[in-house]
N, C-alpha and C positions, 0 to 999 in steps of 0.2 A: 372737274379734273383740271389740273396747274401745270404739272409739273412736266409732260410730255413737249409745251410749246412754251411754257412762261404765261401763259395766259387763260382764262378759264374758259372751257371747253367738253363736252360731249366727246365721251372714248369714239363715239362715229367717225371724229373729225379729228380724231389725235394723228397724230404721225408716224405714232409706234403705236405696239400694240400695248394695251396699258390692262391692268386689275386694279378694283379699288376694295378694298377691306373694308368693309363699311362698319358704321356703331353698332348695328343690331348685329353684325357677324362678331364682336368684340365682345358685346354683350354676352349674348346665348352659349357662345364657346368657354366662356368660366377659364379663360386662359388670364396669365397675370405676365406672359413671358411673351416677349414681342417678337420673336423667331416665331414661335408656335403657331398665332397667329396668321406668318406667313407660308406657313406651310403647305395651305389650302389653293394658293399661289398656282395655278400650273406653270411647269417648267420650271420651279425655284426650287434651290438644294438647302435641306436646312440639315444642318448635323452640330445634335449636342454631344461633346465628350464628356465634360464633369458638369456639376451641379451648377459652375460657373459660368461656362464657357459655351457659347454656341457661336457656331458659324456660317454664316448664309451665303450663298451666290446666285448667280443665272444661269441655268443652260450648262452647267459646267465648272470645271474648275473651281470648283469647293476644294479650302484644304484649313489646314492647319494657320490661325492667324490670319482668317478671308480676307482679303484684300481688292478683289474686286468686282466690288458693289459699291458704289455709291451710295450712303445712308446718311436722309438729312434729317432735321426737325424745322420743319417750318420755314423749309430751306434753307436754312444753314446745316453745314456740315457737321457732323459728330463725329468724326472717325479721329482716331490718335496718330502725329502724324509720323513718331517715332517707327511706328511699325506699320503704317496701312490700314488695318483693323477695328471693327467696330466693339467695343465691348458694351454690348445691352445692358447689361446687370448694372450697368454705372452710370445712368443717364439720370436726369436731374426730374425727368417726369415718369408717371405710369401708366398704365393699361386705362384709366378713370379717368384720364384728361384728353383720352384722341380721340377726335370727331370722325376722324377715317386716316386709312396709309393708304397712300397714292402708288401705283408699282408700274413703273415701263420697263417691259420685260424685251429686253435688247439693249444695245450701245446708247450711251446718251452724252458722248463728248460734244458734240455739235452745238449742245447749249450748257452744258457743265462741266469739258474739262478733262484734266486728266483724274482718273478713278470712276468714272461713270464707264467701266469698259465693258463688264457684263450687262448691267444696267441699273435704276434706280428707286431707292425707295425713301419715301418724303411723308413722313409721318406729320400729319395736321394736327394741331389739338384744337379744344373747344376754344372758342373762343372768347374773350374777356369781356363779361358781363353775360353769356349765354350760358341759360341753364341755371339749375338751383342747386345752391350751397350742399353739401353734405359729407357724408362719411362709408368708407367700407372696410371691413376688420376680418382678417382669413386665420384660423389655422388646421393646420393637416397635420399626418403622421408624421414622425422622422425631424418635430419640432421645426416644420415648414411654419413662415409666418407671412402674414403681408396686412399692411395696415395704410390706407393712403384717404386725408380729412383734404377737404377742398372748402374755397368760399368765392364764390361771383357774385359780380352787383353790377350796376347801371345809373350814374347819375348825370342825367341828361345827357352831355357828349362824352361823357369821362369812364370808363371801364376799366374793370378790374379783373382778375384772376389769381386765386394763390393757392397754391397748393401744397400739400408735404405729406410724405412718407417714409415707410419703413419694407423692406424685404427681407427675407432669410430662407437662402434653399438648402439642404445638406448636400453633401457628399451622394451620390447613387451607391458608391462602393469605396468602403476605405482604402486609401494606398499604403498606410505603415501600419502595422497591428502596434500595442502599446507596450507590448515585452520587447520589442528590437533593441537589441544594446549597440548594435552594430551600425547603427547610426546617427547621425544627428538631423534633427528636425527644425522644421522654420519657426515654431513658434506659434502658427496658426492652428487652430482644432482644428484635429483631422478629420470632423465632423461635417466641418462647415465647405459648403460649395460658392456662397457667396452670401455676402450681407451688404446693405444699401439704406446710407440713412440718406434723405434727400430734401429740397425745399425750392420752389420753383415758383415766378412772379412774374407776369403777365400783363402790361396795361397800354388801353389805346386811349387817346382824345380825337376827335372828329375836329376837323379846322373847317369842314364846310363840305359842300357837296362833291362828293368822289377824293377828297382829301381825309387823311388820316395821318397821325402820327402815332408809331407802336414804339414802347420800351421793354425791357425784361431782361432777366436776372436769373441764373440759377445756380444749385451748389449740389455736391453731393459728397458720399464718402462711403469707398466702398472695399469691401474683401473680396477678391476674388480670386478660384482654383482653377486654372486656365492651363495650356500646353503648347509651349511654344514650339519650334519649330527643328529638325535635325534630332541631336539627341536631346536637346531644353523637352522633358516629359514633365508632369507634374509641377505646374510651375505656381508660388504663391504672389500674388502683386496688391499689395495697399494705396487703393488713389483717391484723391482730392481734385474734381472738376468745378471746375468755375468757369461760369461764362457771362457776357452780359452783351446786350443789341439794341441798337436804337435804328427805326426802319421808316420813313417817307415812302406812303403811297397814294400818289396821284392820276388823276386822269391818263397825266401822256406821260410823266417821270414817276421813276420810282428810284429811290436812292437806302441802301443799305451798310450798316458796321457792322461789325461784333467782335469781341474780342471773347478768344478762347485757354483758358489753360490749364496744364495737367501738372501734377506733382507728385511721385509717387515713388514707394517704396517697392522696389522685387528681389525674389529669390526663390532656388529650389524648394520646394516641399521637404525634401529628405535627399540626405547624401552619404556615404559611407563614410565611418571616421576616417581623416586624414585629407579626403578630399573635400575641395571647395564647395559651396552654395551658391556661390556668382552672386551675392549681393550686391544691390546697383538703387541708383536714384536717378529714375527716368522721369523726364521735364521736358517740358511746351510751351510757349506761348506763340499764340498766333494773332493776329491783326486782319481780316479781313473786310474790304471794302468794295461795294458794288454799283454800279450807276447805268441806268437804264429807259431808255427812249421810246415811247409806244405810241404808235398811230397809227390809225385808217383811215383809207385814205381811196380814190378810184382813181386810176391812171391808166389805158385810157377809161373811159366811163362805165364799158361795161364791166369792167376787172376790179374790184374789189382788194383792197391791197391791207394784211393786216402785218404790221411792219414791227420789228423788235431790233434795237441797233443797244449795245451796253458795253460796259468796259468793266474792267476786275481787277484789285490788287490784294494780292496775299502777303504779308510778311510773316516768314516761320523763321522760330529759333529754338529748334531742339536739343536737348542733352542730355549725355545717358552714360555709366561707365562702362557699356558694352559698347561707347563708339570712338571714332576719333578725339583725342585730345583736344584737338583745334578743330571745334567742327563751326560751320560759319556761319550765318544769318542772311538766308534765303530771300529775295525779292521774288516774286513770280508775277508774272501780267499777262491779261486776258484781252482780247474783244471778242465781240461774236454777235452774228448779224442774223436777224432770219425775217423772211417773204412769206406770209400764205396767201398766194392767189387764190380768190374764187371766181371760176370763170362760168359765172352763170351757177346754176342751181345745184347742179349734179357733181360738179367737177372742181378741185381744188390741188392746189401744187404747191408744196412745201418745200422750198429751199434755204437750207441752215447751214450756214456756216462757222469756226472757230479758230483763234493762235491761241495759243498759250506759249510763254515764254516760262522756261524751263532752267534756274540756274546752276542746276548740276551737268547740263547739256550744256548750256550756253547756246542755247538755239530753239528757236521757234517750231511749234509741231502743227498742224494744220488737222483739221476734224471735220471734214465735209458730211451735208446729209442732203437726201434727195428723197419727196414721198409726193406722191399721188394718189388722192381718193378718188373714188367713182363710188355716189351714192345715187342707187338704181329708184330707192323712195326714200323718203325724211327719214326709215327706220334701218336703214341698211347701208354698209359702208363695205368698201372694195381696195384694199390699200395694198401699194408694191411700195418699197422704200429701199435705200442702200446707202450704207454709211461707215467711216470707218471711227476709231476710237484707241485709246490709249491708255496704261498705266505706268506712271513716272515710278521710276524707283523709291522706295521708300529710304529715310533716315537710314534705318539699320541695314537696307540691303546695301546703300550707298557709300556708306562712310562707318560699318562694321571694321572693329579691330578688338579683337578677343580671343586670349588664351585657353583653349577649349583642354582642361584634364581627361588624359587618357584612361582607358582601363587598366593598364601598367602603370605601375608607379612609376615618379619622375618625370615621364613625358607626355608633353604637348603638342594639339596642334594651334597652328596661329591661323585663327578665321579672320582672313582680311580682306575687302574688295583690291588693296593695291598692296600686292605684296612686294618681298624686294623682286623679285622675278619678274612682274609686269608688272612695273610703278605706274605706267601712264595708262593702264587698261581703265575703261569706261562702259559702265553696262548701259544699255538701251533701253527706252519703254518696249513695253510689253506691245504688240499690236494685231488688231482686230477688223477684218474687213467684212461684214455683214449685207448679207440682200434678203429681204424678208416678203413675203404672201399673205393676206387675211381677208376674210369674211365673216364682217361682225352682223347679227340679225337680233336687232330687236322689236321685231316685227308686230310678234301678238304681245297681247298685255299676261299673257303667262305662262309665256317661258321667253328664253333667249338663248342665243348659242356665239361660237366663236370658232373657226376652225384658224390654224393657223400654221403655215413651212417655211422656215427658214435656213440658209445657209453659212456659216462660218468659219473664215479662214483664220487660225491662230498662229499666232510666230513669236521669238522670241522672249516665253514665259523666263522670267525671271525664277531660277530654280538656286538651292545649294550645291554647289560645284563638287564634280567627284573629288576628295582628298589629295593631293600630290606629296609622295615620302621627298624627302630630302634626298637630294643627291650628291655623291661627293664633290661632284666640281663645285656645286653650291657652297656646299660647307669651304672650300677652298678658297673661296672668293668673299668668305666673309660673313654668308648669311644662315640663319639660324644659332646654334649652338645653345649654350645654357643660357637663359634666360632670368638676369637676377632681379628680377621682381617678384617671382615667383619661387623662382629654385628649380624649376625644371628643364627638360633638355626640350628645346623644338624638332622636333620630330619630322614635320610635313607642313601644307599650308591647304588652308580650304577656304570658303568664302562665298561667292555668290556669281552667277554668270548666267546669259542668258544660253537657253536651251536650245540647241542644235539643230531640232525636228520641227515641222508643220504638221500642225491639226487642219482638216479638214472635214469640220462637225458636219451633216444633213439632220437637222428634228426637225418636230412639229405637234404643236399642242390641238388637243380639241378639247372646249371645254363647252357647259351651260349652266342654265340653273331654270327651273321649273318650278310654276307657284299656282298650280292645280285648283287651290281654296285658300279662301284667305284665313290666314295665320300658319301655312304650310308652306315651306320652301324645302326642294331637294335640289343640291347642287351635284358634280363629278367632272372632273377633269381626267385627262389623260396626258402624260405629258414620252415621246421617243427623243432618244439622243443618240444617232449612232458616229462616233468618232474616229478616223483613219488617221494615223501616224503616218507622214512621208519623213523620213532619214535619206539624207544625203549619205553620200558616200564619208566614212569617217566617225558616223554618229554612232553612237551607243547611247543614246540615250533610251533609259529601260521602258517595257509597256504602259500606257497609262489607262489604268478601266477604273480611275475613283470619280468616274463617273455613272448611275446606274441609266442602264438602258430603256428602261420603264419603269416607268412612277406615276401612279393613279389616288386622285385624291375622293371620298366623295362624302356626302354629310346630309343629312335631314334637322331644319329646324324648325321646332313649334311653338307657337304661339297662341293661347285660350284666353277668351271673354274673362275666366276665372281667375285669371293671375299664374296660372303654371306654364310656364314655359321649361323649353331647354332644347340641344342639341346633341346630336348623337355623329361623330366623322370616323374617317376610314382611313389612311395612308397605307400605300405599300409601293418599298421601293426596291427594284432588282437587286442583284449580287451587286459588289465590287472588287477590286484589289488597288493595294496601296504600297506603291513604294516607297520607303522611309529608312531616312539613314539613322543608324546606332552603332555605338563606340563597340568596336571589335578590338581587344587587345590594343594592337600599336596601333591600329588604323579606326577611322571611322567608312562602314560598309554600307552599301544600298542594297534594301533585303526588300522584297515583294512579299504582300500580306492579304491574303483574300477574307474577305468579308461577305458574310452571307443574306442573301437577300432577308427584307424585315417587313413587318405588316405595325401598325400602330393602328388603337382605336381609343378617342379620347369620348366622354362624358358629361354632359352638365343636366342638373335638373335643379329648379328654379319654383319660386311661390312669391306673387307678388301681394302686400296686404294694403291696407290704413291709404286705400285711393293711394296706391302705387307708389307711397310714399317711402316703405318700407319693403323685403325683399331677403327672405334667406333662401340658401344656394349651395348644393354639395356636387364636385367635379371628383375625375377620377383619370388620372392622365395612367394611358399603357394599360389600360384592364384588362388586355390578354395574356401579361406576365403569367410566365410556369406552365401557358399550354403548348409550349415549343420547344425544340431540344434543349435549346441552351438560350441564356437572357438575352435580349436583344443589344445591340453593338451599332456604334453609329461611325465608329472609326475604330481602326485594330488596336489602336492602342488608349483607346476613350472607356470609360465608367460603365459598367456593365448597368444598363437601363431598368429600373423595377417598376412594382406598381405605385403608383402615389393617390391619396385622397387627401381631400381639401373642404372643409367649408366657410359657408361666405356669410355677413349679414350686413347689410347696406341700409342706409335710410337719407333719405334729402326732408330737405327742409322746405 
């Protein structure tokens, strides 16, 4: 484990409480979808709308366009920085290149920043020159495809990795039938939920002992049917990711680049003739640059000092025609320092600290953390920790400026974070003050457990603002009226602001896993979330329960001398309700949407042959579809979920 301290580590001694996904859980699960995967997670919200689009979070505050989770590869970031969000379906690796995903389930600005505010997940792949060259070839119903050829090698210091593929998931449920004359369509089959062509390179040289230098490369190109946010439902987006990284890691330094960027094409799905599709070309490029200081060290003799001191530079330049005209070219700067004392055997004290400078603020945010272990023997760990965390406003919530068509004809609203009304208005991050409780036992050699309670105080979520109509002294003074870009009348103004109320979350996870005989493992988690609204005097902001109260994961995986393996998992997550705003006549309104609790059971079974070289595989994602009233729903307004089969044939070389 990396990712919790920066440095490698035993979940005993982590600081947060952390999950690690391991190969064989990647393996035997016959999953190809990297949400799905985490879903086994306790305490992580995973919700897929379309074929496309999934969204993950922590603890909470899943919505539409997730935004706060921090999702790397390899430590670098992947998320888009136009909107916050990660989109999976578009990433330049797959399921057959991750050695494990690393999960710290809580805040993680203390050493990553802003967007680590629910917490994070750092997908590792194999490594370059580990492991043997080969191939996997899927297909399923409903013209599901997935195909991803690899090749690794090792010549003496010099390593390689390269990988390439292909994905295709459909649609769960169509949104336009093909006889509509009453609208116009984007162009994309209405079939298709996402396609992913992709090609991905890898390579380290060894300069000497505890020295390495890593480079790498990736591209991808992808369709995907996603759902943005407000009334943006059914949304089509074509993009082009590139990235490339050159990384120094040393004994005591470690120094990191990369350069990231998106290009892409979006638009509605479907919109009624006369009305717009909002087509737009949304663009990134980012530059980020790392540099980082490591040593141990004892001071006085008996204190054990494991020391992390590093610096960060990000330059973002996004552009999009849902934002400002003149939108600017962001500097952002880090440092962050962190202490693990051990004081003697049993006992360790983590102090971390963070700035990040922030140029939509113009001002420095601070990210403190604080943790103590108490390990009672070498197999058991005792951890209290408290920290807070943040999410900066994204692009689009920042520097949004868009003529939103009403359900009347002629008129519009103008979604603007600075309208004429409040020009100089500035939204705030999001923030997060967390104090967490654990006890990790992994005491006997077969089983392990984890209990875990934590507290969360939430403030200022960045939400869509209630609509405001025009009023006449406005129009008097100048603002609004026809709008001749368009032709329409401005009607009102909406936009983005931060939300009025405090959450004060109380959960707690209890998870294990038990391995009774070898080649038998049974896992199950349980994960409470119970969430109070406090409203000041003034607030209306509506109920929030798109959180479920209970969510229980659990799974059996087997493994035989013979070559048959597979796994058998469980989900079920409580009710919810979702408030969601949609275009009412002149206005755009906040309407409350309950969602009924859901159970999911996923499938794999497996045959390994030719000395393991070889391997065919048939999964079955949702095999309880049609014994329930109605198809399972993972958001009110998301693809009504069916059953899916798949099969697989693999072979290494």
């Amino acid at each position: 484990m990396i990712t919790a301290s920066r440095g490698a580590q035993s979940p005993l001694d982590s600081p947060n409480s952390t999950t690690i996904v391991t190969r064989q859980d990647i393996r035997l699960s016959g999953m190809t979808r990297i949400p799905e995967l985490l879903r086994r997670v306790a305490g992580m919200d995973v919700m897929q709308i379309t074929g496309g689009d999934e969204n993950v979070s922590m603890r909470g505050f899943n919505s539409r366009l997730a935004n706060k989770l921090l999702v790397l590869v390899n430590g670098r970031t992947v998320k888009n920085d136009v909107l916050g969000s990660t989109f999976w379906e578009a990433l330049s690796i797959d399921v057959d290149q991750i050695e494990r995903i690393e999960v710290v389930r809580g805040p993680g600005s203390a050493l990553y920043g802003a967007d680590a505010f629910a917490g994070i997940v750092n997908i590792i792949t194999i490594e370059p020159g580990a492991g043997k060259s080969g191939f996997r070839a899927g297909y399923g119903d409903h013209q599901q495809g997935y195909g991803s050829v690899w090749a690794s090698a090792r010549e003496g210091d010099f390593a390689y990795r390269l990988s390439a593929g292909y994905t295709r998931y459909p649609r769960w449920t169509r949104e336009v039938s093909g006889d509509r004359i009453d609208l116009e369509t984007s162009g994309q089959s209405q079939d298709l939920g996402a396609q992913n062509v992709r090609i991905d390179l890898r390579a380290s040289q060894r300069l000497g002992p505890r020295r390495e230098l890593a480079v790498g490369a990736g591209y991808s190109r992808s369709e995907l049917d996603i759902y943005g946010i407000g009334p943006f439902n059914d949304y089509n987006l074509e993009a082009a990711n590139t990235d490339a990284s050159v990384a120094y890691r040393g004994e005591n330094v470690n120094a990191r680049t990369y350069y990231s960027y998106i290009d892409g094409y979006s638009l509605l799905n479907a919109a009624y003739l006369g009305h717009t599709l909002y087509a737009g070309r949304p663009r990134q490029h980012i530059v980020n640059a790392e540099l980082e200081f490591a040593k141990t060290l004892r001071a006085p003799a008996p204190v054990v000092h494991d020391f992390h001191i590093g610096l960060g530079y990000r330059l973002k330049a996004t552009d999009w025609s849902y934002l400002d005209g003149d939108m600017p070219i962001e500097h952002h700067g880090s440092v962050f320092l962190q202490d693990s004392m051990k004081l003697g055997e049993r006992v360790t004290v983590v102090a971390s600290g963070r700035l990040d400078y922030v140029p939509y603020l113009e001002r420095l945010i601070p990210s403190p953390r604080g943790s103590v272990i108490v390990k009672p023997t070498a197999r058991q760990a005792i951890r209290l920790s408290g920290s807070t965390a943040f999410r900066s406003p994204t692009s689009l919530e920042a520097y949004v400026d868009l003529p939103i068509q009403l359900a009347l004809p002629g008129l519009e609203l103008l979604s603007t974070t600075r309208p004429p009304v409040r020009s100089d208005f500035i939204i705030d991050p999001e923030q997060i003050i967390t104090a967490e409780a654990s006890y990790l036992n992994q005491q006997s050699d077969y089983f392990e457990f984890e209990v875990t309670a934590y507290y969360n105080r939430v403030s200022d979520l960045i939400v869509l603002a209630e609509p405001q109509r025009m009023t006449l002294s406005q129009r008097a003074q100048g603002v609004g009226g026809l709008n001749p870009e368009t032709g329409r009348y401005t009607s009102g103004f909406g936009g983005f602001e931060n939300q009025c109320d405090v959450y004060h979350v109380v959960g707690g996870e209890l998870g294990g896993r038990v391995y009774p005989v070898e080649g038998l493992d049974i896992f199950a988690n349980y994960a409470l979330n119970l969430s109070e609204q406090q409203r000041p005097a003034g607030c209306n902001a509506p109920e929030d329960e798109r959180t479920s109260q209970h969510k229980v994961n659990a799974g059996v995986q087997v493994r035989t001398p013979i070559g048959v393996d597979g796994e058998v998992t469980f989900h079920y997550q409580s009710a919810q309700a979702w408030a969601e705003q949609v275009p009412a006549g002149t206005v755009i309104a906040t309407t409350v949407y309950p969602l009924p609790a859901y159970t999911l059971l996923n499938a794999r079974l497996g045959y390994r042959f030719l000395d393991n070289r070889a391997e065919i595989s048939a999964t079955v994602f949702n095999a309880l579809d049609g014994l329930g009233e109605a198809p399972l729903q993972m958001h009110p307004f998301g693809n009504r979920i069916g059953r899916r089969f798949m099969g697989f044939f693999r072979y290494s070389l």
